[in-house]
C-alpha angles and dihedrals in degrees: 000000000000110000108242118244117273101242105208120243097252140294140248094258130092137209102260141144138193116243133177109254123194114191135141111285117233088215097053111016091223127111100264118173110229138163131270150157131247143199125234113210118189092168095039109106092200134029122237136198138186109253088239092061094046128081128195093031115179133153116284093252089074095045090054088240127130119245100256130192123209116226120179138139092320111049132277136310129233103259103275103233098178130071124182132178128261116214123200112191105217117206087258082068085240114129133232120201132192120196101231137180109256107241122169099167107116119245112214101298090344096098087174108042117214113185132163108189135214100287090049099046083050101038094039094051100238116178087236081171095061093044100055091044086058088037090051096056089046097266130134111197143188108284103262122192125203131266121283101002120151116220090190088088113116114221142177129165133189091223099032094043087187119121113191127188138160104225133109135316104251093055120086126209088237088062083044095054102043089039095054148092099235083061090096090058101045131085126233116204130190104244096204099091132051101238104221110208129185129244130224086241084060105042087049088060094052105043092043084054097043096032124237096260091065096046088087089108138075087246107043080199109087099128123073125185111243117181093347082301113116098230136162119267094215081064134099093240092053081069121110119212123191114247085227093065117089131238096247093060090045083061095060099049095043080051096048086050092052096051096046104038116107137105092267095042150078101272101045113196096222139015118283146143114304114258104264112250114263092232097061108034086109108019101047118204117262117212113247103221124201118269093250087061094037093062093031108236082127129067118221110249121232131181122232112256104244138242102272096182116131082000087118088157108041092053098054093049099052082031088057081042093063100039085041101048115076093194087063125096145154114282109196085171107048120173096187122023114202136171136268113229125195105207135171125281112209112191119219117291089005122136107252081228103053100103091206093099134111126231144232133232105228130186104218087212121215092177088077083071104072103029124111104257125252125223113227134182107220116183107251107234095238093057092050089041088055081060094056089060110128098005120140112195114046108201114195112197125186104230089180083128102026099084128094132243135230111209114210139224120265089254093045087050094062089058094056097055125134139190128256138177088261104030155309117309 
């Protein structure tokens, strides 16, 4: 048998491309077209710019993205709150942009950093081949698109957070998007916030240690060890009691969780849905929507599902979500479609980075995009911390299933459904 040949373990060179950039000159203030290199990124998951090559730049908040931050080989970045576009002038004098993080660091020589990552290479229809033949041999040549690819495709993507379009100047990706078709099949995030998200690296850990059988919950982190013995932390014995407390006062509160323990009570013995508020068992709550959705000038937005396959983990938790959680249920009529996350869950007093720690199903909700806001009068903490002056004994109790529910109407219901690996609920 003939020994395969030894494929060397990479080269200097990177995948990269010219394109014609037309941005605003700090010189002149005026829009001027130059040209510049850029990267091209096909295991980047967002694409970033240097403020001086974008133009409309605006938080991320405006641009319906999330606040991102880069990590790599070395180290992290700080979130990246701002997005631009990137404009790229083709020969027929029509323009192509790309929404991309603003990033000014510099990267090794590259003092302003131009990067398309994976989705826009794909969606934009970028010859990535080409480019990495001419990369490969230490060229950097003009951006060329495939055959036969149409840029009049509107995207927008919850990871790749880029929208591209050939149209004219005056027009931003951000009018396309919301004026589109494609709006009802897209996804809008609050970009005010990072989304942390778990890994399957991370979910194995946790359901080995905590074995399959006990991930049936939101949290996957309903056992605590308590003097080298594995307990429940909805138990008495999951308590933890100061050394400075006397014996006397330890009675009283063994004796006030005794009284009140039970399924129906205040103290459950194990996790379970939240007791349905008096005022609404027979009368359930409508959401109120936005003038704009009532009348329907506006579509519902609704995110893609996504692509479950070799995600093992992730499946039998939300799978576990949906058989463990009594409010869920199937939705063969949804109105809104959003997406299950599986986040982190730090207990109290617990290292961000112990990874010892459960997790939570959360529903990452769009249809808090389009409901009328309610006012709410929540206490300010320097007012609640003024109470606590000249108290002795501090108690911290978990309410996570203290609080009521408000069941909703059917139509309300539709507006509330999420994907899973097997179908809507």
């Amino acid at each position: 048998m003939e020994e395969a040949r030894l494929v060397g373990p990479g080269t200097k060179e990177i995948c990269r491309a010219t394109i014609n950039s037309r941005h605003v000159s700090a010189k002149s203030n005026r829009y001027v077209n130059s040209h510049v290199e850029v990267k091209l990124d096909s295991c980047g998951s967002v694409s970033i710019g240097h403020s001086s090559l974008l133009t409309n730049i605006k938080s991320c908040k405006e641009y319906n993205i999330p606040t991102v931050t880069l990590k790599g080989i070395g180290g992290k970045s700080e979130p990246l709150t701002k997005a631009g576009i990137l404009k790229h002038v083709l020969d027929n004098k029509r323009v192509v942009k790309w929404l991309c993080y603003v990033f000014d660091a510099p990267v090794g020589h590259s003092k302003r950093l131009l990067l398309l990552g994976m989705s826009a290479i794909k969606l934009s229809g970028i010859d990535i081949n080409h480019h990495i033949d001419e990369s490969f041999e230490g060229r950097s040549s003009a951006l060329r698109f495939k055959q036969g690819s149409k840029h009049s495709v509107i995207t927008h993507g919850r990871v790749e957070c880029y929208q591209y379009k050939i149209d004219k100047e005056n027009i931003t990706p951000g009018d396309i998007y919301r004026n589109s078709e494609n709006y009802r099949v897209t996804t809008l995030f609050d970009g005010q916030d990072n989304i942390a998200l778990m890994t399957e690296i991370q979910l194995k850990n946790i359901v080995d240690r905590l074995g399959k059988e006990t991930v049936t919950g939101t949290d996957g982190d309903e056992f605590t060890i308590k003097d080298g013995i594995k307990v429940s932390k909805f138990s008495k014995e999951a308590m933890e009691i100061g050394f400075d407390v006397s014996e006397s006062i330890k009675a009283k509160v063994h004796e006030q969780f005794t009284s009140y323990v039970g399924e129906d009570s205040v103290f459950p013995t194990k996790n379970g849905s939240p007791k349905i508020l008096t005022k609404f068992v027979n009368h359930p709550y409508s959401y109120e929507l936005l003038p704009e959705y009532e009348r329907g000038e506006k579509k519902m937005p609704c995110t893609k599902a996504m692509n479950w396959e070799g995600k093992i983990y992730s499946s039998l938790v939300i799978r576990n979500f949906i058989r463990g959680t009594p409010v869920v249920e199937k939705c063969s009529n949804p109105r809104c479609i959003s997406r299950l996350v599986i986040v982190p869950k730090i207990a109290p007093g617990q290292s961000k980075s112990d990874p010892n720690h459960g997790f939570r199903v959360c529903v990452n909700a769009l249809v808090n995009k389009f409901l009328k806001p309610c006012a709410s009068t929540i206490p300010l903490a320097a007012d609640e911390i003024t109470k606590l002056f000249k108290c002795k004994y501090f108690l911290q109790l978990d309410g996570m299933n203290a609080y009521w529910s408000i069941p909703v109407c059917e139509e309300s219901k539709c507006l509330t459904a999420f994907h899973t690996p097997d179908d809507i609920y």
